[in-house]
N, C-alpha and C positions, 0 to 999 in steps of 0.2 A: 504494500500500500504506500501510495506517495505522501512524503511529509505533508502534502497542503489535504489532503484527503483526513490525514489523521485530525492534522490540527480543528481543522472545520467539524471533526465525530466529537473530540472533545469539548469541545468550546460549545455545539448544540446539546449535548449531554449535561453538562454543566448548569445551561441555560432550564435544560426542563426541569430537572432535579431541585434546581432550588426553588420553582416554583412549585412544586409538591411538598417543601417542608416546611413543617409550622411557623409561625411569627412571617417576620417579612426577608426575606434572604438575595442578596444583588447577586450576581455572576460577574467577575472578570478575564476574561484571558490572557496568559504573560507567555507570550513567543518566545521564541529560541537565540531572540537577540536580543532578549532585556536580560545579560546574564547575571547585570549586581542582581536586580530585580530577584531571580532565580536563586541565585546564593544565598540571597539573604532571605527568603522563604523557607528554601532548605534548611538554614539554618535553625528557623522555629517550629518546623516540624515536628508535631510532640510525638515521639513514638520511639518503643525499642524494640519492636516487634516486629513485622509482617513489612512494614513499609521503609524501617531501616534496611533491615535486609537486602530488598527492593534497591536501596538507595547507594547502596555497600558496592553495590554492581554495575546500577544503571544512573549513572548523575542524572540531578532532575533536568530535561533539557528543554522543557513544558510544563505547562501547569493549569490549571484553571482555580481559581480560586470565588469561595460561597462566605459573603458575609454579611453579619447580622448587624443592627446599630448599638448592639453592646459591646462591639469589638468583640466578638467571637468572631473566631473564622474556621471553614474549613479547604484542605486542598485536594483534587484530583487529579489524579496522573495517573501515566500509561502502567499499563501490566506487560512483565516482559518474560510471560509463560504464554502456553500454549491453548491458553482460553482467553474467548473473549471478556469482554469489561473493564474498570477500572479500577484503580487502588484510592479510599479515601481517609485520609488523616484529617486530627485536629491539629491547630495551627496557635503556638504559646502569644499569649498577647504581648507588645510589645511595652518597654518600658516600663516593666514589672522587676525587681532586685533577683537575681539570683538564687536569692538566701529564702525566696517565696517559695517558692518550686521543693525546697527541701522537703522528703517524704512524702510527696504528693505521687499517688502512682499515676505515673502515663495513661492516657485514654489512647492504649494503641488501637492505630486503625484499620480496615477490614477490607476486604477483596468485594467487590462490586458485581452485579452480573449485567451485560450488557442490556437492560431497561431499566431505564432511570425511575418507572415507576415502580415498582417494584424494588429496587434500591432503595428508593426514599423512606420504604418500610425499614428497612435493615439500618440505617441510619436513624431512624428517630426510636423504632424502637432499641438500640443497640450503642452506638458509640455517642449523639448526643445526650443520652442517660449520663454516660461517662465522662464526656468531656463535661456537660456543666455541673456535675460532682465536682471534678476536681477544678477548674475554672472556680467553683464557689470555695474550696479549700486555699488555693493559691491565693485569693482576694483577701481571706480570713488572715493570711499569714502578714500581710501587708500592713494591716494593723492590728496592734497587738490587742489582747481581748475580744474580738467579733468573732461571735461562736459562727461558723458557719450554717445557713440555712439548708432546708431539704426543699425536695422538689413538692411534696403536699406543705411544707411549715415556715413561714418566716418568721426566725429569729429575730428579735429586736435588741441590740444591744445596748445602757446607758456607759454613757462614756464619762471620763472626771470632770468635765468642761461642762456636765450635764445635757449634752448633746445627745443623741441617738443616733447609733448608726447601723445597719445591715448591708447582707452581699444577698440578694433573693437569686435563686437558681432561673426562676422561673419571668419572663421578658412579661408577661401580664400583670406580675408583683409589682415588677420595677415601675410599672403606669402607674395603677395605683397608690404608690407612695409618693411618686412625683406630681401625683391631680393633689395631692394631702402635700404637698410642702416641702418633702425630701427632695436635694439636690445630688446626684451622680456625681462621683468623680470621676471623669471618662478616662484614665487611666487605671487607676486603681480599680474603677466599676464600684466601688462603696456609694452606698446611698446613705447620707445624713440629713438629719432635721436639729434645727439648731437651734437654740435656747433665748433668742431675742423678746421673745414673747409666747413666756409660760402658759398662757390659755390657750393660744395659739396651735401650740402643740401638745397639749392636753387634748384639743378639739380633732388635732389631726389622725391620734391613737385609738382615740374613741369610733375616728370614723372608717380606719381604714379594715376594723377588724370585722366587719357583717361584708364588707364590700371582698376582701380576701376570701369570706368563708362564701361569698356567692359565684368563687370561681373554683372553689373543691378545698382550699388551702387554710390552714387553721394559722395563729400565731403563737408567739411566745417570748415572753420579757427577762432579758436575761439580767442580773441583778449586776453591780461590780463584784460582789461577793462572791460569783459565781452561780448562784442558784439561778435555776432555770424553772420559770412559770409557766408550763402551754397552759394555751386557752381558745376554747372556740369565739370568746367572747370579744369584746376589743378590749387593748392591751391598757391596763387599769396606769393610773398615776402614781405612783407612790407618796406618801403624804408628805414627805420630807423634799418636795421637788424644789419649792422656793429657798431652801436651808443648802442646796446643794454649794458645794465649793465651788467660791472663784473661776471663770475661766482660764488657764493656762496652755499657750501651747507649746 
């Protein structure tokens, strides 16, 4: 098959697939002459598995790459066996420390079969399970104390500044906290609600907990102490919220 033949399977592969997978997901294609482009994909390539391997042998010399507006990404590339489809990895976010990644297991990535619909099953059911587990571990690691969230629970963690912060696995959480008040930090991916005005965010905890429980998702307020509250309820104030210390950062 001719390189422009491949490139044009990948690149409409790419194209369908991400429109089969949940939330909103873009397609781009990186050619065989963007080589930083290339390297340095490869290089965040999260995987020690199946797709390094792959990688051990055949440099990536294409790509197409699926990304979400929470800066998750993922990438496909060729298979260089004797079936058809493709190879899809998760993709480490960028401008995240090193020391994040620590004990975080790889969401290694999986062999594709040549129908993207059908793929899109194998992906949502299967690696991004995995990748925003661990995508939600790496965030947690970033700042110290934020328990990491589940795919049914957001954690709500208070912080010394009496701020609140969480990492929600789940891209309908993350709306929800930001229609209430939390700000993303689009590198880290941490959502905070900040302590300017205590009713304010009294009003926002109150309100985001029916509005999470009306998409399957329950909460839970994680204390500094360490104790952990779920609750199907919305995530209650504690009474000491005006007495809390000082901000510092």
């Amino acid at each position: 098959m001719h390189h422009h033949d491949t490139s044009e399977r990948l690149a409409s592969y790419a194209d369908v697939l991400a429109g089969e997978l949940p939330d909103t997901w873009t397609s781009s294609y990186v050619p065989p002459d963007a080589k930083e482009d290339l390297a340095e994909l490869a290089d965040r390539i999260w995987d020690l598995d199946l797709v390094a391997a792959s990688l051990a042998e055949h440099p990536l010399r294409q790509a197409a790459v699926l990304s979400r507006p929470d800066g998750a990404q993922l990438v496909i590339l060729e298979r260089h066996d004797e079936r058809n489809g493709f190879l899809v990895a998760a993709v480490a976010p960028r401008a995240l420390p090193d020391e994040a990644y620590r004990a975080v297991p790889e969401p290694n990535g999986i062999a594709l079969a040549d129908d993207p619909f059908l793929s899109a099953e194998q992906v949502v059911g299967d690696l991004l399970v995995r990748y925003d587990s661990a995508l939600a571990q790496v965030r947690h690691n970033t700042l110290g104390g934020i328990q990491p969230s589940q795919p049914d629970r957001v954690v709500l963690t208070w912080q010394q500044d009496g701020s609140i912060a969480t990492a929600p696995v789940d891209n309908r959480a993350g709306a929800v906290l930001e229609a209430n008040g939390f700000i993303q930090d689009p590198q880290s991916g941490i959502y905070r609600l900040g302590t300017d005005d205590t009713r304010a965010q009294a009003r926002a905890l109150r309100a985001i907990g029916p509005q999470l429980e009306a998409l399957g998702m329950g909460t839970a307020l994680q204390h500094p102490a360490g104790r952990t509250i779920p609750t199907s309820a919305p995530a209650p104030v504690p009474a000491g919220t005006r007495a809390l210390a000082p901000r510092a950062r």
